[in-house]
C-alpha positions as CSV (number, residue, x, y, z in Angstrom):
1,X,7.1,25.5,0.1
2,X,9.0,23.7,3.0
3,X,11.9,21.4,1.8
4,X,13.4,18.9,4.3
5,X,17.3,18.8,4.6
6,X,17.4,14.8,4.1
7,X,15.1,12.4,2.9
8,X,12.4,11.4,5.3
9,X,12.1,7.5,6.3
10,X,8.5,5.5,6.2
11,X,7.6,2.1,8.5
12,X,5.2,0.0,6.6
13,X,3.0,-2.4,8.9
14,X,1.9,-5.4,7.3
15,X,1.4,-8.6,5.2
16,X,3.3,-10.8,3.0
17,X,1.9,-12.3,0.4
18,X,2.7,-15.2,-2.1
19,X,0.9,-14.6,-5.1
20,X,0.7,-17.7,-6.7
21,X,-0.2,-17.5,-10.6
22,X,-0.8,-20.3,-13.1
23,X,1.8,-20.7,-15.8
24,X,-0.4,-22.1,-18.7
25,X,3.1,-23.1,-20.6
26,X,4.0,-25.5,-18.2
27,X,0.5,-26.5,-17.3
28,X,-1.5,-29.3,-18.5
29,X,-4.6,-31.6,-18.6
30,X,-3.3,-33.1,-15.6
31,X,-0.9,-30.7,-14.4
32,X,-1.3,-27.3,-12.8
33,X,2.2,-25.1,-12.7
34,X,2.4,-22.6,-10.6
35,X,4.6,-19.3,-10.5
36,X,5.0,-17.9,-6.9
37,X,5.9,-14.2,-6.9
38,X,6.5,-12.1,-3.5
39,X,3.3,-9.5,-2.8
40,X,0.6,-8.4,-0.5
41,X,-0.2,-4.8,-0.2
42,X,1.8,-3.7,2.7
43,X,4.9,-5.4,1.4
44,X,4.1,-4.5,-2.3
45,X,4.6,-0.8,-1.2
46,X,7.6,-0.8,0.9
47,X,9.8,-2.2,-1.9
48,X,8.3,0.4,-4.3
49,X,9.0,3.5,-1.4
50,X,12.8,1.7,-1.1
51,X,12.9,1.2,-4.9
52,X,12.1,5.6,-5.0
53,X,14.5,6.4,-3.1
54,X,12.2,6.4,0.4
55,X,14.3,5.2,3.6
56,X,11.6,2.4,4.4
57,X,11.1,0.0,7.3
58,X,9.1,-2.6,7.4
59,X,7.0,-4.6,9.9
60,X,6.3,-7.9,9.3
61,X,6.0,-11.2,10.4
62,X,7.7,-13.8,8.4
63,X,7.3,-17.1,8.3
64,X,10.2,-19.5,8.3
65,X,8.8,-21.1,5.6
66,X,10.0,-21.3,2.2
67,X,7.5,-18.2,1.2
68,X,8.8,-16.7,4.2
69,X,12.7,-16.7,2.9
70,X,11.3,-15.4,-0.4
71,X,9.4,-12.3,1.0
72,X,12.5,-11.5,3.1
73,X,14.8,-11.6,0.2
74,X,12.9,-9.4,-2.0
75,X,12.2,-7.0,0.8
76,X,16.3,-7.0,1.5
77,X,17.3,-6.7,-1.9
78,X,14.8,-3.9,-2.8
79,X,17.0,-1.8,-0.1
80,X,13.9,-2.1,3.0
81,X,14.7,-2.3,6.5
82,X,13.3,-5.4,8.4
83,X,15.0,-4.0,11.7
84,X,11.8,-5.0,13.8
85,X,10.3,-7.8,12.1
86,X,9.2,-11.0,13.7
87,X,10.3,-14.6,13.1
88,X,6.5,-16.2,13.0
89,X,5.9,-20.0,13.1
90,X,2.6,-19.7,11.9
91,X,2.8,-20.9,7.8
92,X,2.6,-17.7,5.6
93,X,-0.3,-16.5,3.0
94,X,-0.9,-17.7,-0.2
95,X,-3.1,-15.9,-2.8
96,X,-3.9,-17.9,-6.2
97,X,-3.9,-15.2,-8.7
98,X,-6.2,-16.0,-12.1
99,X,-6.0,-13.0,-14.3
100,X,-8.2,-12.1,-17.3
101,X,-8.1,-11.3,-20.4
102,X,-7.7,-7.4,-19.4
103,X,-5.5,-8.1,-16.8
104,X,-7.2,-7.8,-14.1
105,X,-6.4,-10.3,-11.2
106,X,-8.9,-12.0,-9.1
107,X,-7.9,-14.2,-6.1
108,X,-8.2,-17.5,-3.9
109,X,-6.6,-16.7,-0.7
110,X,-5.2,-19.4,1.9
111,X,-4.8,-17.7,4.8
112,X,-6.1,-19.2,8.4
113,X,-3.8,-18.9,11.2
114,X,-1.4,-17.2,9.0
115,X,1.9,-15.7,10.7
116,X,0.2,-11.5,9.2
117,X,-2.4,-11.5,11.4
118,X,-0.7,-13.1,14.7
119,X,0.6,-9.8,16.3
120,X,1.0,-9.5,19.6
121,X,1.0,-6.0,22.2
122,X,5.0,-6.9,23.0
123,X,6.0,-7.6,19.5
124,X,3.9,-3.6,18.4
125,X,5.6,-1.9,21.3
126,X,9.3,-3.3,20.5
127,X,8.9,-1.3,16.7
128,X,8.2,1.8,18.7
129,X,11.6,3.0,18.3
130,X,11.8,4.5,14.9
131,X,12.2,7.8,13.9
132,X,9.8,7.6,10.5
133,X,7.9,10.9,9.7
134,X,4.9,8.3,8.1
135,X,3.5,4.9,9.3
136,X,1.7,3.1,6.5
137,X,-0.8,0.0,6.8
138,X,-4.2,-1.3,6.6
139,X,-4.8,-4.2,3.6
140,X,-5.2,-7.7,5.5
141,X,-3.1,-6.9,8.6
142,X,-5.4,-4.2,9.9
143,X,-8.7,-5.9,9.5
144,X,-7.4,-9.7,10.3
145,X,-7.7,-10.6,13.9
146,X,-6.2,-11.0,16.7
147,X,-3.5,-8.7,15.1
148,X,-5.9,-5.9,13.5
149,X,-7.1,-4.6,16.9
150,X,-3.5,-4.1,18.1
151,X,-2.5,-2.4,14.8
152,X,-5.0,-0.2,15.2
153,X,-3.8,0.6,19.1
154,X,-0.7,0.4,18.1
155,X,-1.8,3.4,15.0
156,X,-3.3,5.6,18.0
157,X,0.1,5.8,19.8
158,X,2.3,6.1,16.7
159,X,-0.2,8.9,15.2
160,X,1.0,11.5,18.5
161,X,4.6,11.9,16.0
162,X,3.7,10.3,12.9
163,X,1.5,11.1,9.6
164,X,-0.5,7.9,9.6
165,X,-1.4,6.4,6.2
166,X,-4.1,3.9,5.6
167,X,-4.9,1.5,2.3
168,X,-8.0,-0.5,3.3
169,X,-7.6,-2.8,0.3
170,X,-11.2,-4.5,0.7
171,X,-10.5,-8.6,0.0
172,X,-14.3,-9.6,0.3
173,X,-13.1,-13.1,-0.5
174,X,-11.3,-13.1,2.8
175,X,-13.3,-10.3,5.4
176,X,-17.0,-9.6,4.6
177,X,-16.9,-5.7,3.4
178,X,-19.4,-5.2,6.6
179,X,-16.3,-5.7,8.9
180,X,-14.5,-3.0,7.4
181,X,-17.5,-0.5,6.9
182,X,-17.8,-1.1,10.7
183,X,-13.8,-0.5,11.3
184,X,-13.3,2.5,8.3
185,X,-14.8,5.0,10.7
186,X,-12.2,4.5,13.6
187,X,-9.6,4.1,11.0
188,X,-10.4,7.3,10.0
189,X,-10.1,9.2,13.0
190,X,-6.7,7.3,13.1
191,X,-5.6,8.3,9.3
192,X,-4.2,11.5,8.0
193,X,-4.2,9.9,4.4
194,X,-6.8,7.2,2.9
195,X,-6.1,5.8,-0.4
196,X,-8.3,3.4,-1.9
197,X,-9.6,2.5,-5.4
198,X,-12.7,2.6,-7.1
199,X,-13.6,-1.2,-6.3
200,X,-12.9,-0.5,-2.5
201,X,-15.6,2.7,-3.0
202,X,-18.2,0.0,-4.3
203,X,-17.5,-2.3,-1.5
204,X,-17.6,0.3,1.6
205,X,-20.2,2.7,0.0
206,X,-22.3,0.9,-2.5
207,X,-24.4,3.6,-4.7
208,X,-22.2,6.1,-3.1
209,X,-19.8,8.5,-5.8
210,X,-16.4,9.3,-5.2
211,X,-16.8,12.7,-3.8
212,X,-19.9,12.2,-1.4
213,X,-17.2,9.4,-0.1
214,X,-14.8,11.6,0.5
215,X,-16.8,14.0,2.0
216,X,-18.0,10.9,4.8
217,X,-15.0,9.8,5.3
218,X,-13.6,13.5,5.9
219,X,-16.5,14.2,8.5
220,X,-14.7,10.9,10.3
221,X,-11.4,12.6,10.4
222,X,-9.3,11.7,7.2
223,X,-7.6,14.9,6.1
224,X,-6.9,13.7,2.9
225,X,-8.8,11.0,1.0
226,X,-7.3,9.5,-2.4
227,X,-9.3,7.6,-4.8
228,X,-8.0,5.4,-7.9
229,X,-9.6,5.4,-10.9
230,X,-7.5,2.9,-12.9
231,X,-7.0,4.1,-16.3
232,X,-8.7,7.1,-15.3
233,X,-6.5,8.5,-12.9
234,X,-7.3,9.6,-9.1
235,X,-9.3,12.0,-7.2
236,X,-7.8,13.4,-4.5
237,X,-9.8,15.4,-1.7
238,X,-8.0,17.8,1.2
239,X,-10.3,18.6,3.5
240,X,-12.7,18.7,0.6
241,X,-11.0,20.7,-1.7
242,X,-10.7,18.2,-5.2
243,X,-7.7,17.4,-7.6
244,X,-8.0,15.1,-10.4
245,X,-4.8,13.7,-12.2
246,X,-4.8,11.6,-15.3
247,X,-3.5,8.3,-15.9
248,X,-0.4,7.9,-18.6
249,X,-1.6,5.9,-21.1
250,X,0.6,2.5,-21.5
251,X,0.1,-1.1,-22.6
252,X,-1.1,-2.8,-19.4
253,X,0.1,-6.0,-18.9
254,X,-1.2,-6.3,-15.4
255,X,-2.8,-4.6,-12.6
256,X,-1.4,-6.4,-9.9
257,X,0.1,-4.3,-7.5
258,X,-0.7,-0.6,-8.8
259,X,-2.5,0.7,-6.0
260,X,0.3,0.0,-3.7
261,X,2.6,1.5,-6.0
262,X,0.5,4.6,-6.3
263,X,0.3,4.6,-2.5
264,X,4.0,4.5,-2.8
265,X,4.8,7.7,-4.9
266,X,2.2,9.3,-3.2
267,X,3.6,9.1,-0.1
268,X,7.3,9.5,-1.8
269,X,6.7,12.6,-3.4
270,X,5.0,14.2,0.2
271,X,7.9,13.2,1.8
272,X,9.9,14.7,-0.8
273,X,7.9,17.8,-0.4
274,X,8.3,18.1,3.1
275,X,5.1,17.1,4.0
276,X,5.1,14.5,6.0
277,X,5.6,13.7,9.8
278,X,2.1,15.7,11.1
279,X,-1.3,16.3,10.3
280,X,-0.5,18.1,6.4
281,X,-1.1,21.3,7.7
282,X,1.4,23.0,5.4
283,X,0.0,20.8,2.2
284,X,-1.4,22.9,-0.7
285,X,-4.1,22.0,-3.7
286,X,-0.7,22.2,-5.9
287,X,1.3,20.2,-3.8
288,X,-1.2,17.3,-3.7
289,X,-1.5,17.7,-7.6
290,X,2.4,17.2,-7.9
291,X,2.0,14.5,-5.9
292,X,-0.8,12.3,-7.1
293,X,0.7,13.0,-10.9
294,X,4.0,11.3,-9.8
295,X,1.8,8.1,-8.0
296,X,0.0,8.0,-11.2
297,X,3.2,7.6,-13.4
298,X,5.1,5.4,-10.8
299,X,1.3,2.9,-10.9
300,X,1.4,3.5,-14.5
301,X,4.9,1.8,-14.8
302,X,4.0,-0.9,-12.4
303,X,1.3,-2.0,-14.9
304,X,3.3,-2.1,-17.7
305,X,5.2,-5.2,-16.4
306,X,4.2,-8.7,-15.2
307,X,3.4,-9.1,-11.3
308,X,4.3,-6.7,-9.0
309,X,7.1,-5.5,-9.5
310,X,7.5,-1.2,-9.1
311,X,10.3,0.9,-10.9
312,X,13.9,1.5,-9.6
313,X,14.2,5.0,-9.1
314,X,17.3,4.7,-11.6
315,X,15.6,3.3,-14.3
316,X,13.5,6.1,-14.9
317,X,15.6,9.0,-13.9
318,X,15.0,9.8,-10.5
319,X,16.7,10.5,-7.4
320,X,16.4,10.2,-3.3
321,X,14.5,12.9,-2.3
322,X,13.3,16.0,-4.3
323,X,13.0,14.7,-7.8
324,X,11.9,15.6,-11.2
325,X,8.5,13.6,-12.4
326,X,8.6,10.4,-14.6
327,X,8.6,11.0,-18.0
328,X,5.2,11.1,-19.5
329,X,4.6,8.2,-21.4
């Protein structure tokens, strides 16, 4: 199987998020406290690709707000590239985060006129530059307008030398799941890798099961179509050929931020494998297997801690590049 000589790097196009969750000790009758912690899905995964060992960039538009500082420190310290990001005026998002008893995270967004979706053609075409083998995006910043339709222009140029990865990340609070039914078609004909979880399925295909998804989406031109099963693991389908990988079991604590983080080993261990930079010609059944077993474990380890906050590549025995899996749990 082909091994590259270094370690491949991935641009990440997207949002920053402040996920704003209530801190019931400090709360009360009359008082709300807050904790504000650094997300959104774009942003969520570019830390966790850095955090692997991934040379990542990422595209964003920050704020010069005081979320704004926030996301860019994270980013910096979590070892990403923001060569290429724009200094926005527009105020930045803010996403209310009330989790229950399981976990799970549900969300208020605040995000009108926010500095994600305010891309402009000039600001796309000065990124261009980059030698990346993989563009990631999608979440809020592909389906927000006026910025969404230039991503996805911007996606159609970058696809002629890049492996182009897409995370819908359906937020029906924010964008009826009708705009994204209509947009998933073209952003399949745009994406060599989809990745989406189970709730995203039941928004974009209602009644539908996982595989006849894959198969539609496949017959729109996604090569490769990864679905999340939560503590069930993934399905993964190449050109219709299907993988399943387990979840490690672990005390969740919560869910926010897993699917990026899968998205982020996923695409990790591909570049690690040589894979990407094309259309995953040379990618085999066993490959893919390898791969969606290590996004499982990185997720897995995401959960196991509050907020999103992905693994350092040292503190569960990795290294750059070609690396052994995560120890099961």
């Amino acid at each position: 199987m082909a091994r590259p000589q270094a370690p491949v790097s991935v641009t990440v196009l997207g949002e920053c998020v402040a996920d704003a969750f209530t801190d019931p000790v400090r709360s009360s009758s009359d008082e709300l406290a807050l904790r504000a912690l650094p997300g959104g899905g774009p942003a969520n995964t570019a830390v966790a690709l850095a955090r692997l060992g991934t040379p990542t960039r990422f595209l964003g538009r920050f704020s010069t707000d005081v979320f704004g500082t926030l996301f860019r420190a994270r980013l910096s310290a979590s070892g990403v590239d923001l060569t290429g990001s724009v200094t926005a005026p527009e105020p930045s998002t803010l996403a209310v985060a009330d989790l229950d008893d399981s976990g799970q995270a549900t969300y208020t967004f605040y995000a009108d006129s926010a500095a994600d979706w305010q891309w402009t053609d000039e600001e796309l075409a000065a990124t261009q530059q980059d030698d990346a083998a993989c563009l990631h995006t999608g979440s809020l910043a592909l389906i927000r307008q006026p910025g969404g339709s230039r991503i996805e222009d911007h996606l159609a140029k970058a696809r002629e030398h890049v492996t182009v990865s897409i995370d819908p990340n359906v937020r029906p609070l924010l964008v009826p799941p009708a705009a994204y039914r209509e947009r998933l078609p073209h952003w399949c004909a745009l994406a060599d890798i989809l990745r989406l979880s189970e709730d995203d399925l039941a928004l974009l295909l209602p009644g539908v099961g996982a595989e006849e998804a894959c198969d539609t989406w496949h017959a729109a031109g996604a090569r490769l179509v990864v679905i999340t099963l939560g503590g069930r693991g993934a399905l993964a389908s190449l050109d219709g050929l299907r993988v399943t990988v387990a979840a490690p079991a672990i005390d969740v604590v919560d869910t926010v931020g897993a699917g990026d983080s899968f998205t982020a080993g996923l695409l990790h261990r591909l570049a690690a494998l040589g894979h990407l930079g094309g259309r995953l010609d040379a990618l085999s059944l066993e490959d893919l297997t390898d791969a969606c077993s290590f996004a499982a474990r990185v997720a897995a380890l995401t959960c196991s801690v509050p907020g999103a906050n992905p693994p350092l590549a040292d503190a569960v025995g990795l290294k750059a590049g070609v690396a052994g899996l995560l120890p099961h749990a």
